[in-house]
VOMARMI-675412 format. One record per residue (C-alpha): x, y, z; residue in one letter. Coordinates in Angstrom, 2 decimals, always signed. Layout:
N
[[X,Y,Z],'A'];
...
END
This chain:
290
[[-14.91,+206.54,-103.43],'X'];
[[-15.48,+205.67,-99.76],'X'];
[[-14.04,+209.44,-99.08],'X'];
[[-15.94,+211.62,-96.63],'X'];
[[-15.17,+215.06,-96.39],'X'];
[[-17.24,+217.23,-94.31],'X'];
[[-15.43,+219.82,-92.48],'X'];
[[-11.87,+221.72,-92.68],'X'];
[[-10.47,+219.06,-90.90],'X'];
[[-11.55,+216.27,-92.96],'X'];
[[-9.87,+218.26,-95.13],'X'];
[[-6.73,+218.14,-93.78],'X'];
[[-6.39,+214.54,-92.95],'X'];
[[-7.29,+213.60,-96.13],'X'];
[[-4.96,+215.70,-97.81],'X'];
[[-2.08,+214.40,-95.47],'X'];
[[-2.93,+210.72,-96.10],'X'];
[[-3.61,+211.17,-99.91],'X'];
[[-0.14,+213.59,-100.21],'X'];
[[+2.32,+211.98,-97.83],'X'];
[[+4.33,+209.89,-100.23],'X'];
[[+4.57,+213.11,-102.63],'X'];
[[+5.41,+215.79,-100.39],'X'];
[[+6.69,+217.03,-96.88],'X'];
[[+4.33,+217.53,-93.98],'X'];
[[+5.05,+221.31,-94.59],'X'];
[[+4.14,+221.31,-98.17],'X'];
[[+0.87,+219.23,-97.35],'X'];
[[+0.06,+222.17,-94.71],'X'];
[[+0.89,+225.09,-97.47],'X'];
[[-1.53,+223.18,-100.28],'X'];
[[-4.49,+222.65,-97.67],'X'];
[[-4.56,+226.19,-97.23],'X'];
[[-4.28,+227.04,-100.58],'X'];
[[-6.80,+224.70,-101.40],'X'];
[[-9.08,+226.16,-98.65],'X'];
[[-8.48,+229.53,-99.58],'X'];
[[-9.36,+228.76,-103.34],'X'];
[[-11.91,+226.02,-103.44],'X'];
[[-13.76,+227.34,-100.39],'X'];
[[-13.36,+231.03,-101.12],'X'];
[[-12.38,+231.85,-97.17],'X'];
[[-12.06,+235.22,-97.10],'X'];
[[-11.29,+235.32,-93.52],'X'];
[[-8.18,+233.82,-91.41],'X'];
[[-10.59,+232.25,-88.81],'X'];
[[-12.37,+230.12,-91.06],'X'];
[[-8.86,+228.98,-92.61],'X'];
[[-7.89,+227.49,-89.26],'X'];
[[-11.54,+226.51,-88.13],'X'];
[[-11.97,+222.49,-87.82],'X'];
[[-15.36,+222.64,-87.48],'X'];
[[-16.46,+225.07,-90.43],'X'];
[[-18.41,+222.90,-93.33],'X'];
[[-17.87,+221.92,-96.36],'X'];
[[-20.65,+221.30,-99.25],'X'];
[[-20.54,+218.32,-101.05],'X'];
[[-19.35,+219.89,-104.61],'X'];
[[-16.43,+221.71,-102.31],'X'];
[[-15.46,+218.44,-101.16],'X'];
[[-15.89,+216.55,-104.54],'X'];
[[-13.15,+218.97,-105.86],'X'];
[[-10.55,+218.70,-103.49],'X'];
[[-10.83,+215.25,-104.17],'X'];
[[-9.81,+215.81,-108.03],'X'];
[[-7.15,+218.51,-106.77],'X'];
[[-5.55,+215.74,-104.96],'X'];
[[-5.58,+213.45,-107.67],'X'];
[[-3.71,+215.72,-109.66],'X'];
[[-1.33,+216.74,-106.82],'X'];
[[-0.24,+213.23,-106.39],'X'];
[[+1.10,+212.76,-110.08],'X'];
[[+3.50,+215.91,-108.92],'X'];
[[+1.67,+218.57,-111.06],'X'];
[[+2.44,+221.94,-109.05],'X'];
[[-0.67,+223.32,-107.62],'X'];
[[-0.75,+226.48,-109.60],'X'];
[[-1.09,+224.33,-112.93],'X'];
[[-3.99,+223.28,-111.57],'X'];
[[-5.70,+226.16,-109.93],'X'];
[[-4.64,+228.01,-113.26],'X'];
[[-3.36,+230.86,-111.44],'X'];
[[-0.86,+232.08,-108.64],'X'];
[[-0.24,+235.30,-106.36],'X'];
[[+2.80,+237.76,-107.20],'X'];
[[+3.76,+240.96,-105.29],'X'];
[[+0.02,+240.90,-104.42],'X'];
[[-1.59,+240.50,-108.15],'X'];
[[-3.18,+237.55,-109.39],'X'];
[[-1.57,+235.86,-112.08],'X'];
[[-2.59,+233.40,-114.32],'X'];
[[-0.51,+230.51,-114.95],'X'];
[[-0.30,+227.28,-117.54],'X'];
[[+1.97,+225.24,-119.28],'X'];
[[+3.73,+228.01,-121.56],'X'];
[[+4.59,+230.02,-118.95],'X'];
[[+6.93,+229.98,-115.80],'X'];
[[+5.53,+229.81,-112.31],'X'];
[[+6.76,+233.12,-110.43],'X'];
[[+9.20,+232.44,-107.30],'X'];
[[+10.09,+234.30,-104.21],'X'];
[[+13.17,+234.60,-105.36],'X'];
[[+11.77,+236.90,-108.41],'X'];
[[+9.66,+238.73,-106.14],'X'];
[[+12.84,+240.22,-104.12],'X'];
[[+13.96,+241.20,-107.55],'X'];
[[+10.69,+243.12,-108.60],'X'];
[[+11.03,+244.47,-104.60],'X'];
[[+14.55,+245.33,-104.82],'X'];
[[+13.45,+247.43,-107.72],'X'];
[[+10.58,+249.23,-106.31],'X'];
[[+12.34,+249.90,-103.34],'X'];
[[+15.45,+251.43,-105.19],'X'];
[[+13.32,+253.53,-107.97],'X'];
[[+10.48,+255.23,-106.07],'X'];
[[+8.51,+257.77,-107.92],'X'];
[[+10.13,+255.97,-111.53],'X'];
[[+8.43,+258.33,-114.69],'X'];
[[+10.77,+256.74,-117.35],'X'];
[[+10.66,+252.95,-119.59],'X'];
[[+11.55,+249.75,-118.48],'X'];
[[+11.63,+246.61,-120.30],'X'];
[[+11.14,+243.13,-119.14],'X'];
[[+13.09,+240.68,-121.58],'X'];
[[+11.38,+237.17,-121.17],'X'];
[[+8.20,+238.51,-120.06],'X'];
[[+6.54,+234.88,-119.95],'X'];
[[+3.25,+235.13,-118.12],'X'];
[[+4.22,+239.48,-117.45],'X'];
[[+4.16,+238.82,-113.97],'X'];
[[+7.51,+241.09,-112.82],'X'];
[[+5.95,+243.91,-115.46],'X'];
[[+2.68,+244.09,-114.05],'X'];
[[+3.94,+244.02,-110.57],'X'];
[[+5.89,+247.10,-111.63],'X'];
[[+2.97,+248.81,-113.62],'X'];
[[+1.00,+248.60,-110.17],'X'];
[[+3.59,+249.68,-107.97],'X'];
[[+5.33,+252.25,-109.78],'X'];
[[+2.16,+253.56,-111.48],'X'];
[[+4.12,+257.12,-114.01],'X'];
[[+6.48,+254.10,-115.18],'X'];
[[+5.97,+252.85,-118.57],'X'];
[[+6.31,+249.36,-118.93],'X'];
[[+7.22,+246.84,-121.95],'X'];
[[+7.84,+243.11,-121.41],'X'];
[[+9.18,+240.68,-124.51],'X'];
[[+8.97,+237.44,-124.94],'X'];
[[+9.37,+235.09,-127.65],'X'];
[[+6.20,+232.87,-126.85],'X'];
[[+2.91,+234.00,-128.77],'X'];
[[+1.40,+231.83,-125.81],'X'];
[[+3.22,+233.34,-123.11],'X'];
[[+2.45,+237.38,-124.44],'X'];
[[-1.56,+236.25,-124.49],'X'];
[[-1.22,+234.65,-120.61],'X'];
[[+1.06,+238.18,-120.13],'X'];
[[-2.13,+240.49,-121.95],'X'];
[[-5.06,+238.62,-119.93],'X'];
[[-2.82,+239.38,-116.69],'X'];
[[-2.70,+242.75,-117.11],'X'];
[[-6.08,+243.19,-117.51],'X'];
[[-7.08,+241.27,-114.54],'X'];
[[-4.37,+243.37,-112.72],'X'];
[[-5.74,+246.74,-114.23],'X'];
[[-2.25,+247.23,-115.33],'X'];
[[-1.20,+249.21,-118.45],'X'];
[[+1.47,+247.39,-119.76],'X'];
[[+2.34,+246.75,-123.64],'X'];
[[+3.42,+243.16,-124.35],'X'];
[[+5.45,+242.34,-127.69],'X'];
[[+6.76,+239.28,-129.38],'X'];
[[+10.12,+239.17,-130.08],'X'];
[[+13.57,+237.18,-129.76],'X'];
[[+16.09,+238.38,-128.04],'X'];
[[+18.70,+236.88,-130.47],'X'];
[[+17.61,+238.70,-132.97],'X'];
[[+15.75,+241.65,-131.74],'X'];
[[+14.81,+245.19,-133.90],'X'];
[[+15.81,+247.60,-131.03],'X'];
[[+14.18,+249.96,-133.39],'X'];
[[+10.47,+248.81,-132.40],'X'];
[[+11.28,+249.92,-128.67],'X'];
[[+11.85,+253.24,-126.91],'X'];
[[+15.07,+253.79,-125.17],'X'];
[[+14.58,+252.66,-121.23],'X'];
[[+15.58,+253.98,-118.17],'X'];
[[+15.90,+250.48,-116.35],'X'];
[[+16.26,+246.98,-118.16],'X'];
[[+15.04,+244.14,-115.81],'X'];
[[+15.15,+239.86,-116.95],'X'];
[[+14.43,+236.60,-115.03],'X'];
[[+16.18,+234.55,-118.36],'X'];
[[+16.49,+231.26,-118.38],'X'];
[[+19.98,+230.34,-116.38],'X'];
[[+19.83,+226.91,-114.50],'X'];
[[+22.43,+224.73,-116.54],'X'];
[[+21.51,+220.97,-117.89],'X'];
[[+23.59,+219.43,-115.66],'X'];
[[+21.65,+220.44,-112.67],'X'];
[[+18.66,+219.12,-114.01],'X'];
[[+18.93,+216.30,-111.53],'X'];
[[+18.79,+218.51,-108.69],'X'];
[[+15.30,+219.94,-109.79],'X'];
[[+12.33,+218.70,-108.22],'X'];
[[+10.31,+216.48,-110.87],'X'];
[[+7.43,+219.05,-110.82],'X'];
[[+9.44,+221.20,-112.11],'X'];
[[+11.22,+218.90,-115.08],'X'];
[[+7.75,+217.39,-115.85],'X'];
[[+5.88,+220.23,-116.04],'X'];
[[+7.31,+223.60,-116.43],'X'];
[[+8.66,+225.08,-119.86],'X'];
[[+12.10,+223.68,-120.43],'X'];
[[+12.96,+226.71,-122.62],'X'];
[[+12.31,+229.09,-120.08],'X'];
[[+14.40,+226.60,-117.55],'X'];
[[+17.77,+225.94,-118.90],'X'];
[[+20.66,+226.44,-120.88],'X'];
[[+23.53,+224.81,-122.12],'X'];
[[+26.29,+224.06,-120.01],'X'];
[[+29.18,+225.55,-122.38],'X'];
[[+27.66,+228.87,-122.97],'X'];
[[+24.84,+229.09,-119.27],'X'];
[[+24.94,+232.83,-120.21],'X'];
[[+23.93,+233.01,-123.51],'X'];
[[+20.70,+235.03,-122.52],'X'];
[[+22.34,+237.65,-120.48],'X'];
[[+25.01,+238.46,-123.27],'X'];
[[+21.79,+239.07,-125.91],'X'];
[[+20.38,+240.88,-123.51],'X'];
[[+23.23,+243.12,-123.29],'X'];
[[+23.69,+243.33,-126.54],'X'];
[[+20.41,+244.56,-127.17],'X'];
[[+20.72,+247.21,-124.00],'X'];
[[+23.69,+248.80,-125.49],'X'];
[[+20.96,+250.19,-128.09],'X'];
[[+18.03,+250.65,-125.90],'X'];
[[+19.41,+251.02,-122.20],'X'];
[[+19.86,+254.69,-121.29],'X'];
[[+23.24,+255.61,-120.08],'X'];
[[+23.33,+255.62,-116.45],'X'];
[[+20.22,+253.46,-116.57],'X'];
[[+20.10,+250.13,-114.30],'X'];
[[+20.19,+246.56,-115.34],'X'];
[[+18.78,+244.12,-112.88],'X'];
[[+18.93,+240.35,-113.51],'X'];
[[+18.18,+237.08,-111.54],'X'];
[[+20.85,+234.51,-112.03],'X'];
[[+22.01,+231.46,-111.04],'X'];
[[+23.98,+231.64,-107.76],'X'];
[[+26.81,+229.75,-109.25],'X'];
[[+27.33,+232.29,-111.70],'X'];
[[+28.07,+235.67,-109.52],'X'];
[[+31.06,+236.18,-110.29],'X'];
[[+30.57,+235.58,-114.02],'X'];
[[+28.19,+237.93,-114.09],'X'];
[[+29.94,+240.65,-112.59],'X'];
[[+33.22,+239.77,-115.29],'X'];
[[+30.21,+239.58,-118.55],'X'];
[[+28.79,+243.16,-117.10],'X'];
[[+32.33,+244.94,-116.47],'X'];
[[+33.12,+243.79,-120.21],'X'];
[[+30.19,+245.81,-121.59],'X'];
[[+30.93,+248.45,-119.46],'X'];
[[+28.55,+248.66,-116.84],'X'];
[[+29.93,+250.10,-113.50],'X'];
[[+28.42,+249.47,-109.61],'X'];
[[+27.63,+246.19,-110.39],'X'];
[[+25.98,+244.54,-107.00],'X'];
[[+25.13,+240.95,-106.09],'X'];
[[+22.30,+241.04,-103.99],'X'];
[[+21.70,+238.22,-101.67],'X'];
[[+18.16,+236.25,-101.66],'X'];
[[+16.34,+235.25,-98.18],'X'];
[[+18.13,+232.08,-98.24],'X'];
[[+21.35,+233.60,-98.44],'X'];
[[+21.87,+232.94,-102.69],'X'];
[[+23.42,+234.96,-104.81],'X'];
[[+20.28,+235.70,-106.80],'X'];
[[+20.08,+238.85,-107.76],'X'];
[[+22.70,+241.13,-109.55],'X'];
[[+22.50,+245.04,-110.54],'X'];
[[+24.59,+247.50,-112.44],'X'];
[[+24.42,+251.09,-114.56],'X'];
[[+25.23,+251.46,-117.61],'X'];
[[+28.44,+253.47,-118.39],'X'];
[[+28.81,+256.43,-120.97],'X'];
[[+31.05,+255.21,-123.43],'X'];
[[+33.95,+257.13,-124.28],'X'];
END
């Protein structure tokens, strides 16, 4: 192939030439080191940023196929097969969602605010059980259950968990026609549904529209929260009262949200604000009915 890659920084500058017409200078930096990290199993921060530190010939031969794979637009965790969450390793493919920041601030918001948690909590839309197993390991005398309506996804959610030494029971199910009956009553309700509407596809980076599951994406633009309201439906069986609902949703939709939740009752309803300043996160407690 004429490529010679011997060191770290061969590394680098082949990765920038190969990458540039694909993705920013920044996002070139933030693969290398993932790549580095990964292929090259650096343990150790120094040998990360070390131009000089070797690389064998099979090390070299694979960052070569990474690359070729990066350039089509196929997002790096695809291709690795995995990604980190809230500090566990998750695996990853094309059934299941990659995790965001913007999902780890919800499974942080949560830890933070329920300390010590004995009770249930459910996780509707599971997909690869990354926000359940993140809360198995941090809030250890919870119980956790996450749902999801992909066989595909729940097998990706089991495998996680047991690379993650989490204890967390994964079920099938559709929210649109779930038997609240096969689940115990919950103390705190938490989703990441599907909520970014069809017409703002064209705003979406084409790693994500070519290679990330569509049905775990979007929703249609005359009903965008079609998820949440099943999702309530089914809480108003299996939410506790006073128990917590958190959700991610789409920062267009605050306001919404806060109507949909006030109209099944649900009292301090919060939008929380992401690191970029989105309305990403919302939370509220369930009222006791009259």
């Amino acid at each position: 192939m004429g490529v010679k890659i011997q060191t770290i920084k061969d590394i680098r500058f082949f990765l920038s030439k190969e990458l540039k017409n694909v993705y920013t200078e920044r996002e070139i930096r933030s693969l290398a080191d993932i790549l580095i990290k990964t292929v090259m199993q650096t343990t150790k921060l120094h040998q990360l940023y070390d131009s000089s530190y070797s690389v064998t010939a099979e090390e070299a031969e694979k960052i070569i196929k990474i690359a070729k794979e990066l350039k089509t637009g196929k997002p790096i965790q695809y291709i690795l097969g995995e990604t980190t969450f809230y500090n566990c390793t998750i695996k990853v493919n094309s059934s299941t969602l990659i995790p965001r920041p913007e999902t780890e601030e919800l499974v942080d918001l949560i830890i933070r605010e329920n300390a010590g948690f004995n009770g249930n909590i459910i996780d509707f839309g599971t997909g690869s059980g990354c926000i359940a197993i993140a809360l198995a390991v941090n809030l250890p005398d919870s119980h956790i259950t996450g749902v999801d309506i992909s066989s595909d996804a729940i097998l990706v959610a089991r495998e996680n968990a047991r690379i993650n030494k989490s204890t967390v029971t994964f079920i099938q199910g559709d929210i649109f026609d779930f038997n609240s009956e096969a689940i115990s009553k919950a103390g705190i309700i938490v989703s990441n549904p599907p909520y970014v509407r069809n017409s703002e596809k064209l705003m979406m980076n084409k790693n994500v529209l070519g290679f990330e599951p569509h049905q775990a994406l979007f929703v249609n633009d005359a009903d965008p929260l079609i998820y949440y309201k099943a999702i309530l439906s089914v809480a108003d069986k299996v939410l506790l009262p006073d128990g917590w609902l958190y959700f991610e949703i789409n920062e267009a939709m605050g306001n919404k949200m806060i109507q949909l939740l006030q109209s099944f009752n649900y009292y301090e309803e919060e939008i929380v604000l992401d690191i970029n300043g989105k309305e990403r996160i919302i939370k509220a407690r369930k009222n006791v009915r009259k």
